[in-house]
N, C-alpha and C positions, 0 to 999 in steps of 0.2 A: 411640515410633515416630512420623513424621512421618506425616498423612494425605497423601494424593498431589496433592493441587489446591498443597498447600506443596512438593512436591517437585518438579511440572513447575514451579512457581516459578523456584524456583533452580535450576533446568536450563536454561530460557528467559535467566535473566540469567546464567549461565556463557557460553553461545553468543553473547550478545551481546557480550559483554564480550572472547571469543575474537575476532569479528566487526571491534569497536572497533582489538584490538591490529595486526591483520592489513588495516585498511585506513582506520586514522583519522578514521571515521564510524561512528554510530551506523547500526542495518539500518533503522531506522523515519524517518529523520530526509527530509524531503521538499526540493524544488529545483523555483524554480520555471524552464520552460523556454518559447519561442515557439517555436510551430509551428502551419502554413499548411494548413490543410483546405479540401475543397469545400463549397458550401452547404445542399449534399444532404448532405454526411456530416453539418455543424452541427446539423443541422433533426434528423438522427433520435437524432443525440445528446439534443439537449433534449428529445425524444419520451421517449427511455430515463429521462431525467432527472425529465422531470411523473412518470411512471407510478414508480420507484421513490423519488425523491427524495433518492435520491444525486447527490452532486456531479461536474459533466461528468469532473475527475479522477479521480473515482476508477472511475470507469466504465471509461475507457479504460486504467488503470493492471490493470482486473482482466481486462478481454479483454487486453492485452499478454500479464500473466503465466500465463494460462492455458493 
């Protein structure tokens, strides 16, 4: 019997694979894009950014999909 940390494995890579067939990208694969903000919104991004140390993307990538 397979422990479960191997079987969300292969669960995660079936969906992506599903993912793949259905829109000829990987889900994880990134792009980079321009876009025009204010300097107040800049400023507290890199605020967010000192205090976690997460990159200004991925910051705004996790309040998007939230």
């Amino acid at each position: 019997m397979l422990p479960e940390k191997i079987k969300e494995q292969i669960k995660k890579g079936q969906e992506m694979l599903e993912y793949f067939d259905e829109h000829r990208k990987l889900p994880f694969e990134r792009k980079r894009i321009d876009i025009t903000l204010s300097v107040r919104t800049i400023d507290k991004l890199k605020k967010i950014k000192e205090k976690t140390g997460k990159p200004i993307s991925r910051i705004v990538e996790e309040r998007i999909m939230a």
